[in-house]
MARRO-532325 format. One line per 8 residues: number of its first residue (from 1); for each residue x, y, z of C-alpha. Coordinates in nm, 2 decimals. Each point is the difference from the previous one (the first is absolute). Last residue first. Example, Ala and Ser with C-alpha at 12.3 -4.5 7.8 and 13.67 -1.06 7.14 Angstrom:
// MARRO-532325
2) 1.37/-0.11/0.71  -0.14/-0.34/0.07
This chain:
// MARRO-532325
268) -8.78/4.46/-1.61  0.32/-0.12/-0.26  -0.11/-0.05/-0.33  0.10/-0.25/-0.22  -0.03/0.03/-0.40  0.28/-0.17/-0.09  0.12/-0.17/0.29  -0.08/-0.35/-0.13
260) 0.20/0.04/-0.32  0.28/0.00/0.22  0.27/0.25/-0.19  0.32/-0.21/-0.13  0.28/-0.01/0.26  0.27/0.26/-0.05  0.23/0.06/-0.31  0.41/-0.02/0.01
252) 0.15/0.08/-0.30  0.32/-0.16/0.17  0.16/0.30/-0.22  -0.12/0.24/0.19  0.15/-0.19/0.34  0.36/0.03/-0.17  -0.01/0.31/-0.11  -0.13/0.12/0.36
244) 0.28/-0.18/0.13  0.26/0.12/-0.16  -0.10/0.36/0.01  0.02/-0.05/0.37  0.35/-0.15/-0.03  0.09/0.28/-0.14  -0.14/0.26/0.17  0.16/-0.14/0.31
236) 0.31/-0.05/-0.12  0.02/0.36/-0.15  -0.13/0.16/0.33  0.26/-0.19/0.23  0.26/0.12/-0.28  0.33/-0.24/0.09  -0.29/-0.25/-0.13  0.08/-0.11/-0.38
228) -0.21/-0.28/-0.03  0.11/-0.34/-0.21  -0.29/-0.17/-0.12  0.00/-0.35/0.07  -0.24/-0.22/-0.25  -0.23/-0.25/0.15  -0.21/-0.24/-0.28  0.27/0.12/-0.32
220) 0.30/-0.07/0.24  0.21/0.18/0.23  0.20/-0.27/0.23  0.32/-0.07/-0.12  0.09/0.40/-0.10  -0.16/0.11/0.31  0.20/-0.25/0.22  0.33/0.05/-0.20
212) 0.00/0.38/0.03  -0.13/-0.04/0.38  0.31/-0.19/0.09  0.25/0.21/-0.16  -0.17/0.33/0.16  0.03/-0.21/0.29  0.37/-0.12/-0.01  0.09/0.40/-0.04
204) -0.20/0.12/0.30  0.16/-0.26/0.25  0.12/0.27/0.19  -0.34/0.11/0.03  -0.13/-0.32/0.16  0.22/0.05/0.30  -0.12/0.37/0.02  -0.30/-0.12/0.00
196) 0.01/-0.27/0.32  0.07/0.31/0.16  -0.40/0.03/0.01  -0.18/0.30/-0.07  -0.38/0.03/-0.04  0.01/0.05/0.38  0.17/0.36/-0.03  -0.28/0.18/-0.20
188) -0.12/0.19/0.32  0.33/0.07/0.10  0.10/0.16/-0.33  0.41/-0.02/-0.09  -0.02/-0.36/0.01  -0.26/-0.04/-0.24  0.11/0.27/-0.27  0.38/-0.15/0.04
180) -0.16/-0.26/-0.15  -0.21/0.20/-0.26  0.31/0.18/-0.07  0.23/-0.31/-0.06  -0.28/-0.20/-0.23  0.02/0.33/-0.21  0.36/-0.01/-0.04  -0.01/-0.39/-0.07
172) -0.27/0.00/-0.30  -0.37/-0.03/0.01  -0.18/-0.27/-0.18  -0.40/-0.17/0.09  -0.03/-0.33/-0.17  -0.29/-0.02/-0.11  -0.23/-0.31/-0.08  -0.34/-0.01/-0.06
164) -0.17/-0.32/-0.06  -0.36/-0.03/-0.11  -0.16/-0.32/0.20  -0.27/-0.22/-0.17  0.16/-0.36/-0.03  0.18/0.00/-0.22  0.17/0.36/0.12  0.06/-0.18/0.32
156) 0.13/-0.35/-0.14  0.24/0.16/-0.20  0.17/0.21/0.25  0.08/-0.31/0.19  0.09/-0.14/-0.31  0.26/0.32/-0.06  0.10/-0.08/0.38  0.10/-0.36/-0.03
148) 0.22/0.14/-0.34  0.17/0.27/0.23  -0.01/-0.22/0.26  0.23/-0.27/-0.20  0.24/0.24/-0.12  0.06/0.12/0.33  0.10/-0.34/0.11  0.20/-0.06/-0.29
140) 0.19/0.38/0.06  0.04/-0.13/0.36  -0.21/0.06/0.31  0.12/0.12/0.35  0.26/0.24/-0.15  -0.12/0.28/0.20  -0.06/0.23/-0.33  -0.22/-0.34/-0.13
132) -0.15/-0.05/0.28  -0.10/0.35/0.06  -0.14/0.02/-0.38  -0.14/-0.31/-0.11  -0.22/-0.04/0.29  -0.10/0.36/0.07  -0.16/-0.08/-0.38  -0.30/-0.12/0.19
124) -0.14/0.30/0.16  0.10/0.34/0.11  -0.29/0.22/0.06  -0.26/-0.23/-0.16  -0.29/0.19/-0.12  -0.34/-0.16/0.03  -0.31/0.12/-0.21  -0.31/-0.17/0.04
116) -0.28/-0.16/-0.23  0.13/-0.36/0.06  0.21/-0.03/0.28  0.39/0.13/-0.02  0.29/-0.25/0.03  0.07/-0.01/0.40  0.04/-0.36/0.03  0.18/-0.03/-0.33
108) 0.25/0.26/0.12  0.10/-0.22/0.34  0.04/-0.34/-0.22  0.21/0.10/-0.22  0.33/-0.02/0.20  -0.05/-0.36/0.01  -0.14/-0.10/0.40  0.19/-0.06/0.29
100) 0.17/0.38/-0.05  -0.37/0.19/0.04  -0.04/-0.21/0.37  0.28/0.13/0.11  -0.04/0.33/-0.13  0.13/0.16/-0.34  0.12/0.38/0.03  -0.27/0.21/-0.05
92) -0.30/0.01/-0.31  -0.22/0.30/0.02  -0.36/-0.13/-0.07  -0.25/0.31/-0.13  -0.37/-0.07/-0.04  -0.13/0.27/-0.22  -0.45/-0.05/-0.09  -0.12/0.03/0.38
84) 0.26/0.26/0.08  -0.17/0.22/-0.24  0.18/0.18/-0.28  0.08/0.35/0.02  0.34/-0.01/0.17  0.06/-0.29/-0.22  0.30/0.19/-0.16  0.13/0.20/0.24
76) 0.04/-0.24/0.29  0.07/-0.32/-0.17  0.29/0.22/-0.20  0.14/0.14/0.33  0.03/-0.35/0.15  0.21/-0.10/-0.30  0.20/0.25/-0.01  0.32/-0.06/-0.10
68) 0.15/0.01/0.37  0.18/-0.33/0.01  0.05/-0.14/-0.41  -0.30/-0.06/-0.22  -0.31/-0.23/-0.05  -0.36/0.06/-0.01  -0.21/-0.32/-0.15  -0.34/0.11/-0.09
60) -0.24/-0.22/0.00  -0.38/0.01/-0.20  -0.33/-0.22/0.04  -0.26/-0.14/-0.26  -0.31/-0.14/0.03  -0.21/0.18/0.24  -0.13/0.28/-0.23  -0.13/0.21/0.30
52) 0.38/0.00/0.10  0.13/0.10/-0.30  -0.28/0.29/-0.03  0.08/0.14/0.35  0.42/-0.03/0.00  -0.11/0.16/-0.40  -0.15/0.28/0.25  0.33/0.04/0.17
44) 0.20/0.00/-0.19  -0.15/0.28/-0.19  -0.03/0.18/0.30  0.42/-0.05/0.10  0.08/0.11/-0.37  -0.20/0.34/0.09  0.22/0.05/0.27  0.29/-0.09/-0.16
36) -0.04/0.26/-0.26  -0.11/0.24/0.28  0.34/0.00/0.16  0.20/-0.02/-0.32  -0.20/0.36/-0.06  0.11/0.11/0.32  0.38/-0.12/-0.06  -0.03/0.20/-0.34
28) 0.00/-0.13/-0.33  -0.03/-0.34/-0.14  0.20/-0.28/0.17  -0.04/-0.36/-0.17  0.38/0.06/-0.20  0.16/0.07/0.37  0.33/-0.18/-0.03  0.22/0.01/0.32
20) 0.03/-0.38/0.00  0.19/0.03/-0.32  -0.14/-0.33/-0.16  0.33/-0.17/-0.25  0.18/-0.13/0.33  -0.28/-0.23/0.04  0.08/-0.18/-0.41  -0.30/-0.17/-0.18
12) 0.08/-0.11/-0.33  -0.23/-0.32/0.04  -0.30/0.24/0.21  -0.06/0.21/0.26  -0.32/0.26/-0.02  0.15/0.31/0.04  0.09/0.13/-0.33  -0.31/-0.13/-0.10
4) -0.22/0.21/0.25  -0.04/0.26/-0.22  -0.06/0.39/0.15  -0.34/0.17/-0.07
């Protein structure tokens, strides 16, 4: 089985250093990938089952990436077996009027995940020292600051019972392009596009920089970012899934202890 090391950003970490067409968590054919997540999506969800009947601890995961990454197609694949009553998902727009009279945390810690559940945050918290910073609406200070405000943040989950998982979903320009061109070529895929992308793209550059000084600030021992290499929609999924399922294994999570008063029972 691949490493996840080389993935997992840390001091030395560089963005430019992940080929986003790497596919080290792909084994054999595309039917075989198939099954493989699958069989990840079971496993998932029966530790869903046994985290919840423990009811002490909870688990995020933080999906990030540029327009058309695939974050909707990594919910969709890889809780495609887990019940809707254990995956809450919050997608996280543009902040409302009532969102921007409060700090910018204050949104994501009303939608941290309940004890026994898992919540995935497509987009999330570190919107807020990415746009603003590309926009110039924040300064390096400012950034600096969030970056610190959200390690605590960050702090305060894991210290409190929540696993964080964070990945940030890469693909390159070329293969943003083609799944672009892929929604307005396809009538029925037309409303995922916005032109508001195309601005965004030409701002490609200033986000790459953005998200290399956000994930090098921000992954710490309690939330590390892993880096996922997602040009291959099979790869990224695997991947993360793989990811997950290490990571709920190694909660050791156990359910309730039998009720002595059971033993015995029998039902007439």
């Amino acid at each position: 089985m691949a490493s996840f090391k080389k993935y997992r950003v840390g001091s030395k970490f560089k963005l430019s250093h992940i080929d986003p067409d790497d596919t080290p968590f792909c084994e054999g054919d595309e039917a075989s990938q198939r099954t493989e997540v699958e069989a990840l999506a079971v496993e998932l969800d029966e530790l869903q089952d046994v985290l919840h009947a423990e009811g002490r601890r909870k688990l995020l995961l933080v999906l990030q990436g540029m327009d058309t990454s695939g974050k909707d197609g990594t919910v969709r694949w890889v809780f495609s077996r887990t019940s809707p009553l254990g995956v809450r998902v919050t997608a996280f727009k543009a902040p409302n009027d009532e969102e921007r009279a409060h700090d910018y945390l204050w949104r994501c810690h009303a939608a941290v995940p309940r004890t026994g559940e898992i919540m995935v945050w497509n987009r999330s918290h570190y919107e807020d020292v990415l746009v603003p910073v590309v926009e110039g609406w924040i300064d390096k200070a400012e950034a600096k600051r969030r970056y610190a405000q959200i390690n605590d943040f960050e702090r305060l989950l894991t210290e409190t019972g929540t696993v964080v998982v964070k990945c940030m979903l890469h693909i390159d320009k070329d293969e943003q392009r083609e799944r672009l061109q892929s929604r307005i070529d396809t009538p029925g895929k037309q409303w995922k596009f916005s032109i508001d992308d195309l601005s965004v793209r030409t701002k490609w550059s200033a986000y790459q920089q953005a998200y290399q000084s956000a994930l090098g600030a921000t992954s710490t021992d309690h939330a590390p970012w892993h880096v996922i290499p997602a040009n291959s929609k099979r790869h990224r999924n695997v991947m993360i899934a793989q990811l997950l399922v290490k990571t709920m294994r190694a909660m050791k999570l156990k359910p309730p202890a039998p009720d002595p008063a059971l033993k015995g029972l029998i039902i007439k």
